[in-house]
PyMOL Python script that loads the backbone (N, CA, C, O; Angstrom):
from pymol import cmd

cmd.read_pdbstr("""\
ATOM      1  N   UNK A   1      -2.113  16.832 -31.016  1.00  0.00           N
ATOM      2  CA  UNK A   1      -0.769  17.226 -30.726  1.00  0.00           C
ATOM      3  C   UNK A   1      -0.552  17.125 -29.220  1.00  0.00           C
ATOM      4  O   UNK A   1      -1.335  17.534 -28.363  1.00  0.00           O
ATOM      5  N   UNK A   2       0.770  16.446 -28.992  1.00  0.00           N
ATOM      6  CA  UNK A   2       0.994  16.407 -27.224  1.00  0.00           C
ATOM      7  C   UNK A   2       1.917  17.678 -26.943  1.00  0.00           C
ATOM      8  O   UNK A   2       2.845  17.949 -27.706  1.00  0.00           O
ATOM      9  N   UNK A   3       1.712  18.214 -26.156  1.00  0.00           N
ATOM     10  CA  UNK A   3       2.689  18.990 -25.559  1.00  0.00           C
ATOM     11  C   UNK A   3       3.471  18.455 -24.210  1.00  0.00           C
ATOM     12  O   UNK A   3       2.926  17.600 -23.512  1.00  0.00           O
ATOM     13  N   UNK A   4       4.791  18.995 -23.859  1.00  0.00           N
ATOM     14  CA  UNK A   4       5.368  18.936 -23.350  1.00  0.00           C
ATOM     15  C   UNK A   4       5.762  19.485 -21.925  1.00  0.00           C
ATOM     16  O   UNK A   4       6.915  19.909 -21.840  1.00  0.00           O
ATOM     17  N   UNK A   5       5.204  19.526 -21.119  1.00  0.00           N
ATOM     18  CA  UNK A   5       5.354  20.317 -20.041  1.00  0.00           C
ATOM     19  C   UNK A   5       6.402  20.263 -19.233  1.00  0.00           C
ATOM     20  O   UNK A   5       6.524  19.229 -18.576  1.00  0.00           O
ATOM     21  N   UNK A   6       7.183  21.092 -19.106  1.00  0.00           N
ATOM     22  CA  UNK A   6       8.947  21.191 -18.609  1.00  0.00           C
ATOM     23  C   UNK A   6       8.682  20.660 -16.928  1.00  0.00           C
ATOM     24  O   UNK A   6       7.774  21.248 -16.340  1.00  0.00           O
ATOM     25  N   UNK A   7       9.233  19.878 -16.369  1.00  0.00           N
ATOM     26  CA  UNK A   7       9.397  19.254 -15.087  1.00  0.00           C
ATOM     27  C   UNK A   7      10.300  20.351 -14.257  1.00  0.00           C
ATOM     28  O   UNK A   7      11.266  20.973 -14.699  1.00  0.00           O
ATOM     29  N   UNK A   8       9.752  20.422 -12.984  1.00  0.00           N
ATOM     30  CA  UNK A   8      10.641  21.393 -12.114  1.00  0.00           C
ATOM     31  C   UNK A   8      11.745  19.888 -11.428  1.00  0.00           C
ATOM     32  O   UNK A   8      11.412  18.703 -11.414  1.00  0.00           O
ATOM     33  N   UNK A   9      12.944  20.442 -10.977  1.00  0.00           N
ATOM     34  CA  UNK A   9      13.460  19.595 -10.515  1.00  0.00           C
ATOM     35  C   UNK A   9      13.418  19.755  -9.327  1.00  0.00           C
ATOM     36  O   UNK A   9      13.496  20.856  -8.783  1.00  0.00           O
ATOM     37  N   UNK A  10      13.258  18.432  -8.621  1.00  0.00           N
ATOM     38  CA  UNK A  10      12.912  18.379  -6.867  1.00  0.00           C
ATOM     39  C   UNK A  10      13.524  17.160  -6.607  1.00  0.00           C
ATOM     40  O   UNK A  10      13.977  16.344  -7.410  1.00  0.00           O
ATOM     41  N   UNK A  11      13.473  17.114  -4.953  1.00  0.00           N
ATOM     42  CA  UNK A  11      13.964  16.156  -4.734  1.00  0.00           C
ATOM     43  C   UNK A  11      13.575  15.896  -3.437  1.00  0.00           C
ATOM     44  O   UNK A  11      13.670  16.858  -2.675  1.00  0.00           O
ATOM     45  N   UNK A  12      13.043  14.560  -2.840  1.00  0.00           N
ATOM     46  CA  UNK A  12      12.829  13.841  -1.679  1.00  0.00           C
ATOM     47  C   UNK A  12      13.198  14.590  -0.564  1.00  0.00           C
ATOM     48  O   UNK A  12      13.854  15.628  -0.653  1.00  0.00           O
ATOM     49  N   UNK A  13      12.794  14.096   0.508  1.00  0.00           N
ATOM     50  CA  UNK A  13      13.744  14.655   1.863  1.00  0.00           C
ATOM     51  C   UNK A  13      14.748  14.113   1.855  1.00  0.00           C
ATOM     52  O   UNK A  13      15.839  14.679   1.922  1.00  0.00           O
ATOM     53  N   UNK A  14      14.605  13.180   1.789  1.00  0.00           N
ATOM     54  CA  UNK A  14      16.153  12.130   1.478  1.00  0.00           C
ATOM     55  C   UNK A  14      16.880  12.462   0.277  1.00  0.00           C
ATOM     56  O   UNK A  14      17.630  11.619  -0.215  1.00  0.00           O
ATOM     57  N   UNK A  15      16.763  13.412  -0.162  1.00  0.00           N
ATOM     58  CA  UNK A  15      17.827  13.798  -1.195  1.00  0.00           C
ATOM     59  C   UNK A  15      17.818  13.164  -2.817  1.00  0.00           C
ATOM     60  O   UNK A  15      18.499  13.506  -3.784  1.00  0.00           O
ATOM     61  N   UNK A  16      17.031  12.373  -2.725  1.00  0.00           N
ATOM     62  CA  UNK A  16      16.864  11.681  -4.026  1.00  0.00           C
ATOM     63  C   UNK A  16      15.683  12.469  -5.150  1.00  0.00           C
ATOM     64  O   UNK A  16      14.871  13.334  -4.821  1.00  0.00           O
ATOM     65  N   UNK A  17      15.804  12.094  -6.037  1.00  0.00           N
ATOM     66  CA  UNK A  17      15.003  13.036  -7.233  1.00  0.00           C
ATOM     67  C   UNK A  17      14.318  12.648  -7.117  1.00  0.00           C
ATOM     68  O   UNK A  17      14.282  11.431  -6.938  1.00  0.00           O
ATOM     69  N   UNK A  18      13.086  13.548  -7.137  1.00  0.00           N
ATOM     70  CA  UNK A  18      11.464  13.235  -7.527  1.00  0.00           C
ATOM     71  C   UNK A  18      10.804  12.754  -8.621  1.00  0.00           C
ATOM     72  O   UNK A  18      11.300  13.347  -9.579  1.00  0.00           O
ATOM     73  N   UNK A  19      10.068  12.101  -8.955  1.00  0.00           N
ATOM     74  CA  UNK A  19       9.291  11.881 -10.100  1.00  0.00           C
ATOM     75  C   UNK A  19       8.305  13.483 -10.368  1.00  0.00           C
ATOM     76  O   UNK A  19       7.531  14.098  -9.635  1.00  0.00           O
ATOM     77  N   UNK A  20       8.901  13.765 -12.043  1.00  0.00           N
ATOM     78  CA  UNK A  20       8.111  15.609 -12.104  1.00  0.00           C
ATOM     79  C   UNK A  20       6.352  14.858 -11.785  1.00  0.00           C
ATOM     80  O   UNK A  20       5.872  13.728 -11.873  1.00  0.00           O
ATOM     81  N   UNK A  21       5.752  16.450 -11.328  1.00  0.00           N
ATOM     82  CA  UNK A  21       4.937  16.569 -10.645  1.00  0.00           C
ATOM     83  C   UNK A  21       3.741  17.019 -11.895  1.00  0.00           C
ATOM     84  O   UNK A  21       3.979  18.096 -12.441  1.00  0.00           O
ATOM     85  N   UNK A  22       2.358  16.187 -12.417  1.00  0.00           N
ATOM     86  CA  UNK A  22       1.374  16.905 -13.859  1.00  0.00           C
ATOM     87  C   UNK A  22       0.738  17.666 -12.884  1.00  0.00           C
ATOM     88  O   UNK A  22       0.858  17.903 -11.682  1.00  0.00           O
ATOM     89  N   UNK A  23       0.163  17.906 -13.632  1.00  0.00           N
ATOM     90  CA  UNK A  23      -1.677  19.239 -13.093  1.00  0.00           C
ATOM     91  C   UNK A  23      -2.283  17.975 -12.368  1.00  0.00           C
ATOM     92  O   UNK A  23      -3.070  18.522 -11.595  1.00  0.00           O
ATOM     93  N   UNK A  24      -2.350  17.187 -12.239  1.00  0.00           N
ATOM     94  CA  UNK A  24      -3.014  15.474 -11.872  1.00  0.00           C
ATOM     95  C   UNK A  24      -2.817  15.096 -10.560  1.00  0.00           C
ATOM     96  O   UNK A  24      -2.360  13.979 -10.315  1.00  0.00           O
ATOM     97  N   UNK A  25      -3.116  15.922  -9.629  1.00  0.00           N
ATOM     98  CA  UNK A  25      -2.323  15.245  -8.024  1.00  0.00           C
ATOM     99  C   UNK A  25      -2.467  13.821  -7.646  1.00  0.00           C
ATOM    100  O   UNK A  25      -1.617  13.024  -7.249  1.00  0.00           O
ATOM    101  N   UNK A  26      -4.156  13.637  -7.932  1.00  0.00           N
ATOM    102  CA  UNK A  26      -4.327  12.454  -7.829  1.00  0.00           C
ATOM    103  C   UNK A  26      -3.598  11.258  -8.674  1.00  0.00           C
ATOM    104  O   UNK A  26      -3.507  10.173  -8.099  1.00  0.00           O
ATOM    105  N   UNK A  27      -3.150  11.361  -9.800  1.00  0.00           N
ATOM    106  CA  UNK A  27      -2.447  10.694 -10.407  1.00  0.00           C
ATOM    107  C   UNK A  27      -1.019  10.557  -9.886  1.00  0.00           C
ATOM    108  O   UNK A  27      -0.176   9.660  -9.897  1.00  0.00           O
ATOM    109  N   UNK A  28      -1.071  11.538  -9.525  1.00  0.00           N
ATOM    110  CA  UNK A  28       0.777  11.766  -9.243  1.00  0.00           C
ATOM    111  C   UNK A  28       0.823  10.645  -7.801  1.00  0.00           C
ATOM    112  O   UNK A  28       1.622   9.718  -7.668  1.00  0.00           O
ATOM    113  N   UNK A  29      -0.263  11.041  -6.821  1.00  0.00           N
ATOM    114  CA  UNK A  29      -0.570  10.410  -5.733  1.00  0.00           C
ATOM    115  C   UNK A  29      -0.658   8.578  -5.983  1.00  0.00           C
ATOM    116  O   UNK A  29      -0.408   7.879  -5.001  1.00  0.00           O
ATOM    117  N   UNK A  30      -0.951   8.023  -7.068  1.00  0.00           N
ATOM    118  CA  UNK A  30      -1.495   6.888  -7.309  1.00  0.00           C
ATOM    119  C   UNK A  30       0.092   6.263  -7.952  1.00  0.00           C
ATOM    120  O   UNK A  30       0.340   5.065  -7.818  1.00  0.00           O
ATOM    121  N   UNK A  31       0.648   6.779  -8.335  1.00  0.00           N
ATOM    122  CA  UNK A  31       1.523   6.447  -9.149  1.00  0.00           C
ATOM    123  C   UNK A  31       2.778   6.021  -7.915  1.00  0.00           C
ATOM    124  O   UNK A  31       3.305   4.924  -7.732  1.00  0.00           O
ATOM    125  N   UNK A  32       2.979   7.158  -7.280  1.00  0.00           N
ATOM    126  CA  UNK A  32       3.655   7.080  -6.262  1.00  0.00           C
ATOM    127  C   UNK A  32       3.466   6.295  -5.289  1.00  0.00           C
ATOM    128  O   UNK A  32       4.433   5.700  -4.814  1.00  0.00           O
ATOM    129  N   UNK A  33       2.183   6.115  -4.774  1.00  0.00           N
ATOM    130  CA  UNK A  33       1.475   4.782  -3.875  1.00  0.00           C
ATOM    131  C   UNK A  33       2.074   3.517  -4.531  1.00  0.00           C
ATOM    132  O   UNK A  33       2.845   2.941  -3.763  1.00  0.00           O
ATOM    133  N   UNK A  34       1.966   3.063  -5.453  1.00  0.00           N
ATOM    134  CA  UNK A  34       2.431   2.226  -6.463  1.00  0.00           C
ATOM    135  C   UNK A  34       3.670   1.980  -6.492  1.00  0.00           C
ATOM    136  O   UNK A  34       3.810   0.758  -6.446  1.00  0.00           O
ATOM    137  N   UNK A  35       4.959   2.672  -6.562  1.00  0.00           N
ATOM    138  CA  UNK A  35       6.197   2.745  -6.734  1.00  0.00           C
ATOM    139  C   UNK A  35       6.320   2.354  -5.389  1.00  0.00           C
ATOM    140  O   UNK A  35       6.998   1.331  -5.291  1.00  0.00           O
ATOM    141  N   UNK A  36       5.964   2.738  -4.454  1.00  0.00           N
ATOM    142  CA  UNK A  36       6.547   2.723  -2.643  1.00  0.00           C
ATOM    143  C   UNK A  36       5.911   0.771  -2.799  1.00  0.00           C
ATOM    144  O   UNK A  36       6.652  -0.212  -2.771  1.00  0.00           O
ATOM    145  N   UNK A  37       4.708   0.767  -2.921  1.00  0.00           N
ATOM    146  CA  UNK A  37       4.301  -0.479  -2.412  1.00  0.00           C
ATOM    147  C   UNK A  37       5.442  -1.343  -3.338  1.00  0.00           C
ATOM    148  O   UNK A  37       5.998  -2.245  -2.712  1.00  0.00           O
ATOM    149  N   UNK A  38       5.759  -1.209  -4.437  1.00  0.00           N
ATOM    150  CA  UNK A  38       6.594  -2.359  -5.293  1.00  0.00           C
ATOM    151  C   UNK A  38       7.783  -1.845  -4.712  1.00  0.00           C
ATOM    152  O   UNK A  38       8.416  -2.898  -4.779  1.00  0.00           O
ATOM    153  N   UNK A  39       8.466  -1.162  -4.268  1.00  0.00           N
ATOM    154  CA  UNK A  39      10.000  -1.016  -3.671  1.00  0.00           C
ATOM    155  C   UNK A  39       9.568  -1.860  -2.322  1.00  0.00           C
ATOM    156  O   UNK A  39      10.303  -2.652  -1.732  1.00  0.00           O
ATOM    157  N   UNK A  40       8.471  -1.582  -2.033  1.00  0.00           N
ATOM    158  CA  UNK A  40       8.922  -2.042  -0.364  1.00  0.00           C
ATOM    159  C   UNK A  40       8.120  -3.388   0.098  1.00  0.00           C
ATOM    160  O   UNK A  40       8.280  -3.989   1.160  1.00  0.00           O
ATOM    161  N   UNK A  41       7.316  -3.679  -0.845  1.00  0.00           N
ATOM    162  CA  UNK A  41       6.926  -5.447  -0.454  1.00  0.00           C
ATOM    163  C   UNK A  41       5.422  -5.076   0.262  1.00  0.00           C
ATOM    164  O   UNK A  41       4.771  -6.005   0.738  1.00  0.00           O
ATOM    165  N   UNK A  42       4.970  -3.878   0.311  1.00  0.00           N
ATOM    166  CA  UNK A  42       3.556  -4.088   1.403  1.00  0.00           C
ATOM    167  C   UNK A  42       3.973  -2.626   2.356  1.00  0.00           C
ATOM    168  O   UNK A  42       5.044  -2.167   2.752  1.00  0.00           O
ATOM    169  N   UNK A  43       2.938  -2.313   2.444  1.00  0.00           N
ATOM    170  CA  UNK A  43       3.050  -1.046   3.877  1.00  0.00           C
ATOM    171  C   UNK A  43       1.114  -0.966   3.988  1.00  0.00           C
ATOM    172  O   UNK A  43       0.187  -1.395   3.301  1.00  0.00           O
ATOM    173  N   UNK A  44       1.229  -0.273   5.088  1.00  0.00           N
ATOM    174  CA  UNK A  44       0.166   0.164   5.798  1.00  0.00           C
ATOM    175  C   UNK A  44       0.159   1.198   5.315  1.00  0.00           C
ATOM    176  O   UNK A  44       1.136   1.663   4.728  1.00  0.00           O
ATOM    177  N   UNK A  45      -1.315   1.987   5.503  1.00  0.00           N
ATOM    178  CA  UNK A  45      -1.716   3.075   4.799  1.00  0.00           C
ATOM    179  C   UNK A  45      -1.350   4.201   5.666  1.00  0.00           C
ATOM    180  O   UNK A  45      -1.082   5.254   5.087  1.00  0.00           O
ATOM    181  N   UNK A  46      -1.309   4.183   6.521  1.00  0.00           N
ATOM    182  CA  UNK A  46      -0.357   5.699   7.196  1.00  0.00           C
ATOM    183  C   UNK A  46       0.590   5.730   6.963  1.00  0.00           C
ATOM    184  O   UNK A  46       0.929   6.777   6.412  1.00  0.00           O
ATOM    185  N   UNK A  47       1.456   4.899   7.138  1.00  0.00           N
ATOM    186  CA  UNK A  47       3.155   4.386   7.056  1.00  0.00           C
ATOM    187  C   UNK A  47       3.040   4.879   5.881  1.00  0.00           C
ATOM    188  O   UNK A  47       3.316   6.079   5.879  1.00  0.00           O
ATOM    189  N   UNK A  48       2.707   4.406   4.722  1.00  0.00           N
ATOM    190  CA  UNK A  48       2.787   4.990   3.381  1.00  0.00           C
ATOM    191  C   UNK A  48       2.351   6.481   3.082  1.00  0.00           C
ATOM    192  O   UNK A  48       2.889   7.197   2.238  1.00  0.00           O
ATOM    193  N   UNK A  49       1.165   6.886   4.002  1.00  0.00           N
ATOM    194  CA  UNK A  49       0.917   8.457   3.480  1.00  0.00           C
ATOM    195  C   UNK A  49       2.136   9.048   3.803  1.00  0.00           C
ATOM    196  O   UNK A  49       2.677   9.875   3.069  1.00  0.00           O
ATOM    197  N   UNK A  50       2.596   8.665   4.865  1.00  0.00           N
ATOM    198  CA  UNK A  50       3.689   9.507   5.917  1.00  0.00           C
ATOM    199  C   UNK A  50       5.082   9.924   4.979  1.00  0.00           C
ATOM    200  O   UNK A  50       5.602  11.001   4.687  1.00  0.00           O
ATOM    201  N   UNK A  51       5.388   8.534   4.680  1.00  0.00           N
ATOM    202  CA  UNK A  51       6.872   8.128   3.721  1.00  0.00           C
ATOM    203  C   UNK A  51       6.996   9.290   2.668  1.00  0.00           C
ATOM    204  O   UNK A  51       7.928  10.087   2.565  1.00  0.00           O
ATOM    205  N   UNK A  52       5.615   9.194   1.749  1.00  0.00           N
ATOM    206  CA  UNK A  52       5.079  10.091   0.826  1.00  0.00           C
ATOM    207  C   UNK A  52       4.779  11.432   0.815  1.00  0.00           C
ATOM    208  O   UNK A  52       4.407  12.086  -0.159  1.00  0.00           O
ATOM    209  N   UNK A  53       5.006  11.917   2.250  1.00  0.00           N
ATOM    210  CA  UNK A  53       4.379  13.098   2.653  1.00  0.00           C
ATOM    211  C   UNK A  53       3.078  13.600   1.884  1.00  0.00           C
ATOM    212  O   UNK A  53       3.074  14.711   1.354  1.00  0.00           O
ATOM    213  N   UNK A  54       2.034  12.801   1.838  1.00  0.00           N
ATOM    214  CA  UNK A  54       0.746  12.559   1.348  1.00  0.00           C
ATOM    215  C   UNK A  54      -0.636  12.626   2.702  1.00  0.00           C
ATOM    216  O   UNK A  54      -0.485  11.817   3.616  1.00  0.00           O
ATOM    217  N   UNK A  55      -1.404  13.197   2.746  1.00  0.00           N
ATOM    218  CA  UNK A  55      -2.401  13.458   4.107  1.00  0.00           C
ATOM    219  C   UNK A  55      -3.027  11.972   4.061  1.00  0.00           C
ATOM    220  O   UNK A  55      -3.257  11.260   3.083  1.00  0.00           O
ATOM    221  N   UNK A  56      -3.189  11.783   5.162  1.00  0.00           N
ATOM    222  CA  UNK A  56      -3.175  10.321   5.504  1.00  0.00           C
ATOM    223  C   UNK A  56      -4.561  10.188   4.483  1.00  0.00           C
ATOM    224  O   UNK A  56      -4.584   9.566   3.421  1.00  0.00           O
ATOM    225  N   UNK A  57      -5.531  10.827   5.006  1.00  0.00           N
ATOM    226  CA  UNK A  57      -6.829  10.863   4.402  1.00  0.00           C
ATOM    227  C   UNK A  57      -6.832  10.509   2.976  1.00  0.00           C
ATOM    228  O   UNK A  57      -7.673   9.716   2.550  1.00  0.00           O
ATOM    229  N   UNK A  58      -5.802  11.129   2.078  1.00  0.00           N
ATOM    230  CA  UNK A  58      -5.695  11.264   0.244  1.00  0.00           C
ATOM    231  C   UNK A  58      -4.905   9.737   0.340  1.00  0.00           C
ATOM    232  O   UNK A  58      -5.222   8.774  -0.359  1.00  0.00           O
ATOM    233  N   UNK A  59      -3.849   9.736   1.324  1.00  0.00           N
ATOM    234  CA  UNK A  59      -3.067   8.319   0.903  1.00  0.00           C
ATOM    235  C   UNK A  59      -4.105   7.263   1.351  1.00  0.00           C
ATOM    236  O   UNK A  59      -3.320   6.347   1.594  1.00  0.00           O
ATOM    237  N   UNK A  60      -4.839   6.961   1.516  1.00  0.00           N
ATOM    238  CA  UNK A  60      -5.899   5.899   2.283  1.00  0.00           C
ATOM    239  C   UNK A  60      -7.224   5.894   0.945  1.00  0.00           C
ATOM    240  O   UNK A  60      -7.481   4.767   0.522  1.00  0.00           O
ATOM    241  N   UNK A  61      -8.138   7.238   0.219  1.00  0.00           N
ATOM    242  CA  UNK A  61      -8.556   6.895  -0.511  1.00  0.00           C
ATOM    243  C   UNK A  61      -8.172   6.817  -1.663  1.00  0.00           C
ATOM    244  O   UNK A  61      -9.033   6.361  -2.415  1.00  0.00           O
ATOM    245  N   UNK A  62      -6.790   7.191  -2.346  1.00  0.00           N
ATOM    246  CA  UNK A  62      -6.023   6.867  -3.515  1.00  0.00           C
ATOM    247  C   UNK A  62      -5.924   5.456  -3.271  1.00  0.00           C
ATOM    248  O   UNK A  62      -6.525   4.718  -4.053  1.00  0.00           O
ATOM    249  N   UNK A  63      -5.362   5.018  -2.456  1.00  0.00           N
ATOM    250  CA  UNK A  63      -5.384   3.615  -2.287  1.00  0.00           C
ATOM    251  C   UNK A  63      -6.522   2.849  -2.322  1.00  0.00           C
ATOM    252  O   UNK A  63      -6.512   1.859  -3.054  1.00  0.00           O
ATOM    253  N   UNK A  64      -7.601   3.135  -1.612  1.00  0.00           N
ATOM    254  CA  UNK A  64      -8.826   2.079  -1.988  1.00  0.00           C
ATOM    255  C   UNK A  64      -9.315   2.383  -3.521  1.00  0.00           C
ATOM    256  O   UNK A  64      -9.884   1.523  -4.192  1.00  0.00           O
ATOM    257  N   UNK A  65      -9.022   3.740  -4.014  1.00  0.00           N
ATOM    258  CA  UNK A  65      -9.060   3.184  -5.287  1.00  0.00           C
ATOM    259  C   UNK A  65      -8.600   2.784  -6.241  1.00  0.00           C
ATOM    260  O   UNK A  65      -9.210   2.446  -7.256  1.00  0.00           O
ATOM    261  N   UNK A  66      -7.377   2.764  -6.042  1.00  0.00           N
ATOM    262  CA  UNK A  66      -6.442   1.669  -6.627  1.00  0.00           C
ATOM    263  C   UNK A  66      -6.705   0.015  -6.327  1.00  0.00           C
ATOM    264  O   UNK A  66      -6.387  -0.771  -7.220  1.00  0.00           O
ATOM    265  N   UNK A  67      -7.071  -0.312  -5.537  1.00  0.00           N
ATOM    266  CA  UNK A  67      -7.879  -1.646  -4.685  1.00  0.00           C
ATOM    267  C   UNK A  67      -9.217  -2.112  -5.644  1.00  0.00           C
ATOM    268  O   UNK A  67      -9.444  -3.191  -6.192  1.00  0.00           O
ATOM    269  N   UNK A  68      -9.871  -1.061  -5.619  1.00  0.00           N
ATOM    270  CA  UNK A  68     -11.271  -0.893  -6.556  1.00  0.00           C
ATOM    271  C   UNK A  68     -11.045  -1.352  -7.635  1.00  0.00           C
ATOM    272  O   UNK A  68     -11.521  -2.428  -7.998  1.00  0.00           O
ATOM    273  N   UNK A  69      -9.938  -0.309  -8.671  1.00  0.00           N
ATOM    274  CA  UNK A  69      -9.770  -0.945  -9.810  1.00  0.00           C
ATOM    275  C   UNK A  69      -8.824  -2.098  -9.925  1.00  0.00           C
ATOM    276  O   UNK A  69      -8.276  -2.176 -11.024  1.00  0.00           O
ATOM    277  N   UNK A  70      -8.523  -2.960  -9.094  1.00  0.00           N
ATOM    278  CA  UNK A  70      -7.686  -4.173  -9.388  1.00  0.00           C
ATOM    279  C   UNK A  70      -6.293  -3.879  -9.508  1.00  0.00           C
ATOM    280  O   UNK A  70      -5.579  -4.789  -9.927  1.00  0.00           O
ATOM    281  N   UNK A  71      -5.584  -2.391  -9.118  1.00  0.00           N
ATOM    282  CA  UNK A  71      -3.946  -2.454  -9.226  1.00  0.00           C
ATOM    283  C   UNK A  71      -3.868  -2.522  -8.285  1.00  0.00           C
ATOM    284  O   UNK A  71      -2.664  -2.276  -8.359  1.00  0.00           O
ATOM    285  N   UNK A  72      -4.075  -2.687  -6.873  1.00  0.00           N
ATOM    286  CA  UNK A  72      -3.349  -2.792  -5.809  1.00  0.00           C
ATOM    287  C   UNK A  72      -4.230  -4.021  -4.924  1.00  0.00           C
ATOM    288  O   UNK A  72      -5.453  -4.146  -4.985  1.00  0.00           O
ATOM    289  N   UNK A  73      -3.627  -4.584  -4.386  1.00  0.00           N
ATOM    290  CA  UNK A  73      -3.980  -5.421  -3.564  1.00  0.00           C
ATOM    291  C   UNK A  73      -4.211  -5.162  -2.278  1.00  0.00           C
ATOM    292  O   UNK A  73      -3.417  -4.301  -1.898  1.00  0.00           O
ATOM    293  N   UNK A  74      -5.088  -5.586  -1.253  1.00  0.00           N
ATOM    294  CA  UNK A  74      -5.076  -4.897   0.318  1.00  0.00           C
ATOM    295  C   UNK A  74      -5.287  -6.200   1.297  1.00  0.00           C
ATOM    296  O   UNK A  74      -6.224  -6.884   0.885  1.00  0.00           O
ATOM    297  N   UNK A  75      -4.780  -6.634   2.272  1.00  0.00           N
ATOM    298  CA  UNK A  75      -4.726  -7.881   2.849  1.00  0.00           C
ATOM    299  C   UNK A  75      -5.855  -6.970   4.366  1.00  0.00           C
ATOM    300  O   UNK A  75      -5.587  -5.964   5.022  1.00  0.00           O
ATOM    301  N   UNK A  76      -6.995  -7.830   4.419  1.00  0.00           N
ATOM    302  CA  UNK A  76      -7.671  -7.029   5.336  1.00  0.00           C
ATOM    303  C   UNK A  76      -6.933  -7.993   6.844  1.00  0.00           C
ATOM    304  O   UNK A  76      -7.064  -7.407   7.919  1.00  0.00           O
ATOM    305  N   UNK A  77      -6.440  -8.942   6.868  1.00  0.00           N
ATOM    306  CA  UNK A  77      -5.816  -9.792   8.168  1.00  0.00           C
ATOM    307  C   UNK A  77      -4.644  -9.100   8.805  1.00  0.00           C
ATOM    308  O   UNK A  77      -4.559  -8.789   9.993  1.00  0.00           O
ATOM    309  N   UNK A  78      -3.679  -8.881   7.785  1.00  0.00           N
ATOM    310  CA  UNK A  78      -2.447  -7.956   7.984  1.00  0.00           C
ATOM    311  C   UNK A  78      -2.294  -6.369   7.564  1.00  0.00           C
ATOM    312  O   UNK A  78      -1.267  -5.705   7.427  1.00  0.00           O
ATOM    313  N   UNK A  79      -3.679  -5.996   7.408  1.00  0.00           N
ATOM    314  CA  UNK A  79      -3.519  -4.199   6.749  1.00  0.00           C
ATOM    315  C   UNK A  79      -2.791  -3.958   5.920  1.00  0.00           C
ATOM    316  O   UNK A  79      -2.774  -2.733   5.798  1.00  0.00           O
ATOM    317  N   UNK A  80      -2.036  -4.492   5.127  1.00  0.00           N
ATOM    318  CA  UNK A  80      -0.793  -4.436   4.289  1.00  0.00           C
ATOM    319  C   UNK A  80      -1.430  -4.238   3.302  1.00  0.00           C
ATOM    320  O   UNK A  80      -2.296  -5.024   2.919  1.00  0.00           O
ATOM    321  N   UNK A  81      -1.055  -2.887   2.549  1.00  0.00           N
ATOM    322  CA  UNK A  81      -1.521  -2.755   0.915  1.00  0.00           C
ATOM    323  C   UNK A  81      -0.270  -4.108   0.208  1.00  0.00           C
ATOM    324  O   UNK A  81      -0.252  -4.362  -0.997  1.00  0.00           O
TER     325      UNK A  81
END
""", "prot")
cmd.dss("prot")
cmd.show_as("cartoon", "prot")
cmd.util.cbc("prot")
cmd.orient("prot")
């Protein structure tokens, strides 16, 4: 049986709605890394923790392991996830 866990509603600094938040940070973190890199064509890994308000440290190894398992790509010439 799945249950349903009710989403708090939030919203960006920029005013826009959040994607609800699981028990899963790291997931939530990976997912979101993901969404920014496909809206925005490529970012650097601070630039992206920052955007995300994510600690540079969590946005840098969410990302290499997203890299690891083959969803994200990382250009080591241009730093660009």
């Amino acid at each position: 049986m799945v249950s349903h866990v009710p989403s708090r509603e939030s919203t960006s600094p920029g005013g826009e709605p959040e994607a609800p938040r699981s028990k899963a940070p790291a997931v939530d973190a990976a997912v979101r890394i993901l969404d920014y890199v496909g809206q925005h064509g490529g970012a650097r890994g601070r630039e992206m923790a920052l955007a995300l308000e994510l600690n540079p440290s969590t946005g840098h190894n969410v990302a290499k392991a997203l890299v690891q398992h083959g969803m994200l790509d990382y250009d080591a010439e241009t730093k660009l996830y």
